[in-house]
C-alpha positions in Angstrom: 2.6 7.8 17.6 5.5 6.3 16.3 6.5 4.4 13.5 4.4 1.0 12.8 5.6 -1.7 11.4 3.2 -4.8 10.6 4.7 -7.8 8.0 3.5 -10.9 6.8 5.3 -13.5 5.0 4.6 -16.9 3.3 0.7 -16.0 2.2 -0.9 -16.9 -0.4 -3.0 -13.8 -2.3 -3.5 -14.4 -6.5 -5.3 -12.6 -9.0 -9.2 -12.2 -7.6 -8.2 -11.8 -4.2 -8.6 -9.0 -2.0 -7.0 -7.4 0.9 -8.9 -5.2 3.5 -6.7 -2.9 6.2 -8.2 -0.9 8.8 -6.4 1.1 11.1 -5.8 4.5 11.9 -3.4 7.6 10.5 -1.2 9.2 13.6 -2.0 12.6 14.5 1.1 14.5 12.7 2.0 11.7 10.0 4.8 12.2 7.5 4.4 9.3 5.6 3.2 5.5 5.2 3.2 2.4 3.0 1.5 -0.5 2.3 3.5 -3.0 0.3 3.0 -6.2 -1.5 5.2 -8.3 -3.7 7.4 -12.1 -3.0 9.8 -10.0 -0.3 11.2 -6.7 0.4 13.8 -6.3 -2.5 11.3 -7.3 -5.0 7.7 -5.1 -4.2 5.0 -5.9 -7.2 3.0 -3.0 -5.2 4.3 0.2 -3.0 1.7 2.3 -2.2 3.2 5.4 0.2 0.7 8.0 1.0 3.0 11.1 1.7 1.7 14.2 4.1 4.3 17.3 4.2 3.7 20.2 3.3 5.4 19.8 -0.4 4.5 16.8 -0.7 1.2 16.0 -0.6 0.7 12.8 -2.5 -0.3 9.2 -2.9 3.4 7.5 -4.8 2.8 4.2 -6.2 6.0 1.9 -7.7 7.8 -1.2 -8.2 11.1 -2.4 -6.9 12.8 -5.4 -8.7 16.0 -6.7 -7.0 16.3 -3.7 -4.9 16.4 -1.1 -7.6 12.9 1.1 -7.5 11.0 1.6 -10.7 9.2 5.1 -11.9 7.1 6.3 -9.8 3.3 7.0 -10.3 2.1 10.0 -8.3 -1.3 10.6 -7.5 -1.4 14.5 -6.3 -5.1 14.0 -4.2 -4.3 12.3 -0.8 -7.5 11.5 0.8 -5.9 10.5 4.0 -6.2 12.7 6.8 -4.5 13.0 10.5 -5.4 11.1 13.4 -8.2 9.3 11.7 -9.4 6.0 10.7 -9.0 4.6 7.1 -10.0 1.5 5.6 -7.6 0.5 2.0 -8.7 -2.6 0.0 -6.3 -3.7 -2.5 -8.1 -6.0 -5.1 -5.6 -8.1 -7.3 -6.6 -8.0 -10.9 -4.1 -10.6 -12.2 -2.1 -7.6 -14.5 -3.1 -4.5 -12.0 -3.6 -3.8 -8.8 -6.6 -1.4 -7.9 -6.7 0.3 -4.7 -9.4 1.7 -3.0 -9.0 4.6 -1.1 -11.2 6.1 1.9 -12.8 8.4 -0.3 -14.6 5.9 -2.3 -11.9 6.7 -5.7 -9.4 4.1 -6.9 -5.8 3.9 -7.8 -5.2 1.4 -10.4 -1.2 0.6 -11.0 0.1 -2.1 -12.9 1.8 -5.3 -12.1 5.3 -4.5 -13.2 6.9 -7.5 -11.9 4.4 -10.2 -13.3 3.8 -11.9 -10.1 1.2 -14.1 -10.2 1.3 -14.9 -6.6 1.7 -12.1 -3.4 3.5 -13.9 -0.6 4.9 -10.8 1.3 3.3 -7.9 2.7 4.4 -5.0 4.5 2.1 -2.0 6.3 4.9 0.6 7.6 4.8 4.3 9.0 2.3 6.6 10.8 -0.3 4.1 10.0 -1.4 1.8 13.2 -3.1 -1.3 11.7 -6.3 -2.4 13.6 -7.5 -4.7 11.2 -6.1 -7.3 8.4 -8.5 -9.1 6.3 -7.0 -11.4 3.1 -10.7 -12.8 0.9 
């Protein structure tokens, strides 16, 4: 499978909204991301599963004006190859929380303030099958 990209632009998600993806890791993935924020050189949200060998990990951070915060790295990656997932990111207003497919949840904080989302981004060895903003 190669590389997916899938954006959105100019929507309106705020604090008590929710987004549901769907879709489906590749069979020998590296890495993906699902990111959120007002465009792509200012990310309130990037959430990058990672799959090699040494790196085995779910990496959350911010980027303001193209410069990337600290990361946040979640050693557990419930993803697995060539399967479905389902994510839902719930926006909290000062966090996001982010469910993963093994029923746990990710909470990272809204570094950049942003009170409304108007870009998001799902790229990698993830193939979206489904996109549901409530």
């Amino acid at each position: 499978m190669s590389v997916q990209e899938c954006e959105f632009r100019n929507i309106d998600l705020k604090a008590g909204d929710q987004l549901k993806i769907q879709g489906k890791v590749a069979n020998d993935p590296e890495r993906f991301q699902i990111d959120l924020g007002a465009d792509n050189d200012n990310l309130a949200l990037h959430f990058n599963p990672r799959f090699q060998e040494d790196d085995s990990a779910i990496v959350c951070n911010s980027k303001h004006e193209s410069v990337w915060g600290e990361e946040e790295r979640h050693e557990k990656n419930p993803f697995e190859p060539d399967t479905a997932a389902k994510i839902i990111v719930k926006l909290a207003g000062d966090y996001f929380e982010v469910e993963l497919p093994d029923g746990k949840e990710i909470q990272f904080p809204n570094r950049e303030g942003l009170d409304i989302i108007n870009y998001v981004r799902v790229k990698g060895d993830f193939k979206v099958t489904s996109f549901k903003m409530y």
